[in-house]
N, C-alpha and C positions, 0 to 999 in steps of 0.2 A: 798870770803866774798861777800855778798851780796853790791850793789852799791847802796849809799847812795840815788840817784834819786828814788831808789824802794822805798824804806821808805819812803821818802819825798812827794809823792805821792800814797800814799795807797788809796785802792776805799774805799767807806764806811765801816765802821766794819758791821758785819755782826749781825745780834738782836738775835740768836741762840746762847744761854749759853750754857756752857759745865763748871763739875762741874771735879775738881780736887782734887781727896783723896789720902792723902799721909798717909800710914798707918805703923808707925813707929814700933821698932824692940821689943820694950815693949807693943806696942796693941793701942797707942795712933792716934787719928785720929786727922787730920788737913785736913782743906776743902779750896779750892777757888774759887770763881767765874770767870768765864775766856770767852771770846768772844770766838764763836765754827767757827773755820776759815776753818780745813779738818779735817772729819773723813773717810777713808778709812782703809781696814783692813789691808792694810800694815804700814800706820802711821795716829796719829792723832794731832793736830795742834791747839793750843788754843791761845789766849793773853789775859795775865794779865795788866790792865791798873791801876794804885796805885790810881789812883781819884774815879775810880768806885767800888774798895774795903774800905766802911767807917774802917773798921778795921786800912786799911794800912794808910791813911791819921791822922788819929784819935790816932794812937799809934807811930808814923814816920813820923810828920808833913814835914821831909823835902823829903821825899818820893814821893811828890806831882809832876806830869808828866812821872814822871819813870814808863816803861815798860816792860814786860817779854815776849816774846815769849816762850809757851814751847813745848815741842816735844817729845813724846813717840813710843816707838817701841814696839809692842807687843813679839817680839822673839827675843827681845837683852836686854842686860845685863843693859843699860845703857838709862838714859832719860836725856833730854837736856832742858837748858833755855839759854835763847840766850837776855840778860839783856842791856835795851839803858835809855841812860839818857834823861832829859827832851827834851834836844834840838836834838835829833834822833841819835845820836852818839852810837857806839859800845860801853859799857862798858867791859864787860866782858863775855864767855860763862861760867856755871855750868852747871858739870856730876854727877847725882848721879847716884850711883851704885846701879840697881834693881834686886829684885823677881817678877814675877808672875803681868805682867801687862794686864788688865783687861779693857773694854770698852763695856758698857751696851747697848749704843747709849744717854747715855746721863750724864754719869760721867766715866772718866777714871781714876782708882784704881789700884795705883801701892804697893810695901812692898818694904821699902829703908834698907837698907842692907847700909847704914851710910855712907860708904870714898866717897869723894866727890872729882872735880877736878876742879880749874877752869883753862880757859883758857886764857889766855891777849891776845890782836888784836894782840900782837904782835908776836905770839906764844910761849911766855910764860907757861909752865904749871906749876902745884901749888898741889899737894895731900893733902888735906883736912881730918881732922879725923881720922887718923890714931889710934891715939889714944884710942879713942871709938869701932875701933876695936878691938886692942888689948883685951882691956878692956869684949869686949863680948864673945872672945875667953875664954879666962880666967873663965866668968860664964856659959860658956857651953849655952849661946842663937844663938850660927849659929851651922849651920847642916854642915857639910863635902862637900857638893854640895854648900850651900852658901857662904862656905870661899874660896875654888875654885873659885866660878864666881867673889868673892872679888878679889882676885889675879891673875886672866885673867883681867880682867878690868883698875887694878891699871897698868897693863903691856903695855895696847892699849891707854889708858892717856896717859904711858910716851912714847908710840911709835908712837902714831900714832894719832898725834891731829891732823897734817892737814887733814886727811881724815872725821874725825870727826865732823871738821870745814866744811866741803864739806855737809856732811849729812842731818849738823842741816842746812846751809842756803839751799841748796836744799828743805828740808821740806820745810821750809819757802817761799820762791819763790812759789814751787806748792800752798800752801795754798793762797799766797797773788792770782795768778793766777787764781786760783778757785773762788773767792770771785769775783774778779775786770770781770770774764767770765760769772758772772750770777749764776753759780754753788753749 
C-alpha cells in the first residue's frame, strides 16, 4: 500500500487531461475527465478529483474532496481505482472486469464486462454484480471468450488481491514519480 507521506505530498497535478470512456455492455457511453499523471504503453494513470467534475459535486454534493485514482492495463482483464476520501485516506480499491482497452493518447476506452470487485485496506474482497452477469448470460450479450475472462478474473479477485493491491499502487507511485520528475 502506498504510504500515506506519498499522498500527502503530491507535486502538482499535472494540467494534461485524459478523458475516460467507459463503454457499457448495452452501447452506453459514460465519459470523465481526469488529470493525465502516466501514459506509457504498458499502463496508463489518471486522477479523478470529484470538485473538478461539476457532474460529481452537483449530483453527490457529499462527494466533495473525494478522489479516484484509476489505472488501466492494456493486456489485462481487469482496470483499477484506487478511491480516498477527503482527508487522503484509503477508502477502497475497485476492479472492473474489462474488454478491449484502448488509449488514443488522449482518452482511454475501455468495454466493462460488468462483475466488479472491491477491495478493503484491509483485504477484504467483495464480488460485485454477479447478478448482471447472470442476467447477460441468459440474454446471450457475452461472447464465450468474454465469460471466460469473466471467470478468470472473478478467480484472481478472490486469489489474488494482494498482488493486485501491489499493481494498482505500483502504477500509482510511478505515475506520482513521473509527475513530481518533471516527466
Amino acid at each position: 500500500m502506498l504510504e500515506p507521506a506519498v499522498l500527502s505530498s503530491l507535486p502538482p497535478a499535472p494540467t494534461a487531461q485524459l478523458i475516460e470512456r467507459k463503454v457499457r455492455l448495452d452501447g452506453r457511453i459514460l465519459e470523465f475527465p481526469l488529470e493525465r499523471w502516466l501514459c506509457t504503453p504498458e499502463v496508463i494513470v489518471g486522477r479523478w478529483v470529484a470538485d473538478k467534475d461539476p457532474r460529481a459535486t452537483s449530483r453527490y454534493p457529499r462527494a466533495s474532496g473525494y478522489t479516484s485514482w484509476g489505472v488501466w492495463w492494456p493486456n489485462r482483464p481487469y482496470s483499477a481505482y484506487r478511491l480516498h476520501k477527503p482527508n487522503g485516506e484509503l477508502r477502497v480499491y475497485r476492479l472492473d472486469t474489462v474488454d478491449r482497452v484502448d488509449f488514443d493518447g488522449q482518452t482511454v476506452e475501455f468495454h466493462d464486462l460488468l462483475l466488479d470487485a472491491l477491495i478493503r485496506p484491509d483485504g477484504e474482497v467483495t464480488i460485485e454484480d454477479e447478478d448482471e452477469v447472470e442476467q447477460a448470460i441468459r440474454d446471450r450479450q457475452l461472447s464465450l471468450e468474454q465469460r471466460w475472462r469473466i471467470d478468470w478474473t472473478r478467480s484472481l479477485y478472490q486469489s489474488r488481491a494482494d498482488l493486485l493491491i501491489q499493481r494498482i499502487d505500483g502504477a500509482v507511485a510511478q505515475a506520482i514519480e513521473t509527475v513530481r520528475n518533471g516527466g
